[in-house]
GUDOVEX-335049 format. One line per field, with one value per residue (C-alpha): residue number from 0; residue in one letter; x, y, z. Coordinates in pm, 1 decimal. Layout:
seq <- [NUM,...]
type <- [A,...]
c1 <- [X,...]
c2 <- [Y,...]
c3 <- [Z,...]
This chain:
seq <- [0,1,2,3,4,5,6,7,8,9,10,11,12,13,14,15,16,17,18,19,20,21,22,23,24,25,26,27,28,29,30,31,32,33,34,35,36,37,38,39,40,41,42,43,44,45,46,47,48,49,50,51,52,53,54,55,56,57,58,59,60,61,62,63,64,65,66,67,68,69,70,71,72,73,74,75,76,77,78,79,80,81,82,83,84,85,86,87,88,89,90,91,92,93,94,95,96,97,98,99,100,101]
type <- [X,X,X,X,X,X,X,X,X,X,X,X,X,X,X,X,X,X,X,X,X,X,X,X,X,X,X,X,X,X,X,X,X,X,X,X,X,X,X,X,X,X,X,X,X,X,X,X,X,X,X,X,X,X,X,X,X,X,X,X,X,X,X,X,X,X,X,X,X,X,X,X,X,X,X,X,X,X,X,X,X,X,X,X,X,X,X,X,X,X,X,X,X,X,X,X,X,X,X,X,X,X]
c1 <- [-2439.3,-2305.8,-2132.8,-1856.3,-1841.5,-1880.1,-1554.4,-1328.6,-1422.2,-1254.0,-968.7,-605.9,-492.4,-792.4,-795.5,-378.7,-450.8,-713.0,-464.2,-199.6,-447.9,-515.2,-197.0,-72.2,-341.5,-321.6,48.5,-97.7,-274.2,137.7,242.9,-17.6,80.9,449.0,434.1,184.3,460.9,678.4,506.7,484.9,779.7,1057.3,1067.6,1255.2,953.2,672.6,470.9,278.2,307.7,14.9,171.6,224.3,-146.2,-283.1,-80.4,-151.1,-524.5,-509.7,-361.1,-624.6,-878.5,-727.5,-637.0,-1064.0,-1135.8,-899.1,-1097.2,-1421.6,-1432.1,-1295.8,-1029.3,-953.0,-676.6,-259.6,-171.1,161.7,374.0,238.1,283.4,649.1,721.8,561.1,767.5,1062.9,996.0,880.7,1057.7,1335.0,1375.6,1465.0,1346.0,1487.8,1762.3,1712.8,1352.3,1462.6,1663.9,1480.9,1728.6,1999.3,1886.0,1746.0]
c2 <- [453.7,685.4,1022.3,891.1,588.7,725.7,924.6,628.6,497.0,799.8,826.6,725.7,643.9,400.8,288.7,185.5,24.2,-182.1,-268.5,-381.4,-576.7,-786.0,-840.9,-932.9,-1148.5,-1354.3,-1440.9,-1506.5,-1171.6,-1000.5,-1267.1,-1152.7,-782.8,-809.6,-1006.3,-746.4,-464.7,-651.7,-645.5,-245.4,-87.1,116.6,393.1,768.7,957.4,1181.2,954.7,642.4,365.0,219.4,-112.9,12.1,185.5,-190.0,-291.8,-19.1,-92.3,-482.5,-429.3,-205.7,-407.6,-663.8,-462.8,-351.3,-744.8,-764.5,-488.7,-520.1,-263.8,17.7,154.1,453.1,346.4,371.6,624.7,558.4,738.8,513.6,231.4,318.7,401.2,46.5,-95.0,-11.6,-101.4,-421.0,-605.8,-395.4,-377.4,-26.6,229.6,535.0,539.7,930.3,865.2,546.7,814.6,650.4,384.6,563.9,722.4,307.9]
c3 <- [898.0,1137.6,1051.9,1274.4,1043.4,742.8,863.3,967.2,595.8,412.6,722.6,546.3,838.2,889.6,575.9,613.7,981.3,776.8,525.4,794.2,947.1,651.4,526.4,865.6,971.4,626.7,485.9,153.0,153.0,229.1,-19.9,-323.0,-222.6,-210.4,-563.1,-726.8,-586.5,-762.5,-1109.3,-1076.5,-1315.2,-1154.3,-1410.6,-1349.8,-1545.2,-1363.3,-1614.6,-1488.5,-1797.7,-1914.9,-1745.0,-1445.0,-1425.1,-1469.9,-1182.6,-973.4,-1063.8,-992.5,-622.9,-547.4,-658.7,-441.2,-133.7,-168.9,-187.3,140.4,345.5,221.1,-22.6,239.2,41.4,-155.7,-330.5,-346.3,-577.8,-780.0,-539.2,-287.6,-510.1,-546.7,-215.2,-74.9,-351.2,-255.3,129.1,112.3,-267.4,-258.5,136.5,131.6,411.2,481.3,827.1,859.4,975.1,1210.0,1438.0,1752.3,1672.1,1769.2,2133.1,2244.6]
């Protein structure tokens, strides 16, 4: 393998276009994730739960199944913040200003 390939596999921002590309190309795939999202517990603590580890650790084993074992992982902030985009529909206006000037 390449050096240049050996890159793209560590890139985040390769490893999230890969994601994207599987869950778009498969509705069952954005179906499994948005449901495994949804098993993750909302908590207010710095603390990741037990629970919500074994979530966390089930929808990365699936998101590696998805791209073929290129993935480092969602940490829990990630895990929350994906959460709260796509079960709870939330995003953030302040960073959609390109809204306003179109």
């Amino acid at each position: 393998m390449t050096a240049a390939a050996l890159d793209s596999l560590h890139d985040p921002h390769a490893q999230l276009r890969r994601l994207y590309t599987s869950l778009l190309e498969e509705q069952h795939r954005f179906d499994e994730f948005k449901h495994l999202l949804a098993l993750y517990p909302v908590v207010q603590t710095d603390e990741e739960s037990a629970e919500a580890r074994d979530v966390r650790a089930r929808l990365n084993a699936r998101i590696n199944e998805w791209v073929s074992g290129e993935f480092d992982g969602l940490s829990a902030a990630q895990v929350a913040l994906w959460r709260s985009i796509v079960v709870e529909e939330r995003i953030n206006v302040a960073l959609s200003a390109w809204r306003e000037s179109n």
